[in-house]
Steps between C-alpha positions, in 0.01 A plus 500: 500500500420142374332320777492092449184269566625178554343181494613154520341171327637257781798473694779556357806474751771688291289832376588821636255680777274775409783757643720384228306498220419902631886603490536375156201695388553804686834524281350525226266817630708787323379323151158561643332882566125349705461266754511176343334164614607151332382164568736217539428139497722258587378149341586123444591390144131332451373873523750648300455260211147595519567820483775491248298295264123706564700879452755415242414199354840350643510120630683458824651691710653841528694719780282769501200656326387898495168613427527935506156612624259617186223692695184557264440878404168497747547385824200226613279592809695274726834821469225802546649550875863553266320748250372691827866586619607826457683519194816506588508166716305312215828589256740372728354114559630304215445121495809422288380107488570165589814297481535094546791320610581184487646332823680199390597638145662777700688266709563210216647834289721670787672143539588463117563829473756497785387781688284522822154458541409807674695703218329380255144529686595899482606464146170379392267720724702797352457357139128468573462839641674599163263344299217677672659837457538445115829321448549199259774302332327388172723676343909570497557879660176458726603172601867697586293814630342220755814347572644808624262598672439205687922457546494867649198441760641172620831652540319734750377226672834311528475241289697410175443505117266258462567463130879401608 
């Protein structure tokens, strides 16, 4: 089960509620075997520039940003009451990582694009989750792989091809 943390820079009228964003992730929780937490952050475009330019040496703005949770190979002092579970309860809490999206890129995009907003809010928290989980689209079949995968998860959700 992938269980979403969300938090919000400011206001933003148009974003979906925290029950949303938790239906899109929860169909993605066959691709996942442990209980699964990811942090989402919804942000303005001043943000996500900062972002975009500090993480991938990008100017501007982007949709939405991934970073998959690296955990170091000794836990600090601060995650000793996680190395005291039994065994078997510390295996299944994964922190997949954090995905950023960007509010008014998502709804400036959804209007080109011709499609509506909230679709392509589930389109990019699924692409996001993606990410964390090891997907990419650097290069021709995994960017297809993605595609797919992404296609076949929103379909389950109701929505349409978001690449059509």
């Amino acid at each position: 089960m992938i269980t979403i943390g969300l938090q919000t820079a400011a206001n933003f009228p148009t974003a979906p509620s925290a029950e949303l964003f938790q239906a899109w992730a929860t169909a993605i929780d066959s691709m996942v075997e442990a209980t699964s937490d990811v942090s989402l952050r919804i942000v303005d475009r001043d943000e996500m520039a900062s972002l975009n330019q500090q993480y991938r040496n990008k100017a501007g703005t982007t949709n939405v940003l991934a970073f998959p949770c690296e955990l170091p190979t000794e836990l600090p002092a601060d995650w000793q009451q996680l190395a005291a579970m039994p065994e078997e309860s510390a295996a299944e809490i994964i922190f997949l990582g954090d995905i950023v999206i960007c509010a008014p890129v998502v709804s400036a995009e959804a209007e080109q694009q011709g499609k509506s907003e909230i679709s392509h809010w589930a389109h990019l928290t699924v692409h996001g989750i993606l990410h964390l989980l090891g997907f990419d689209h650097y290069e021709e079949a995994d960017a297809e792989r993605m595609e797919d995968t992404e296609t076949a998860i929103l379909k389950k959700l109701g929505f349409e091809n978001p690449y059509h």
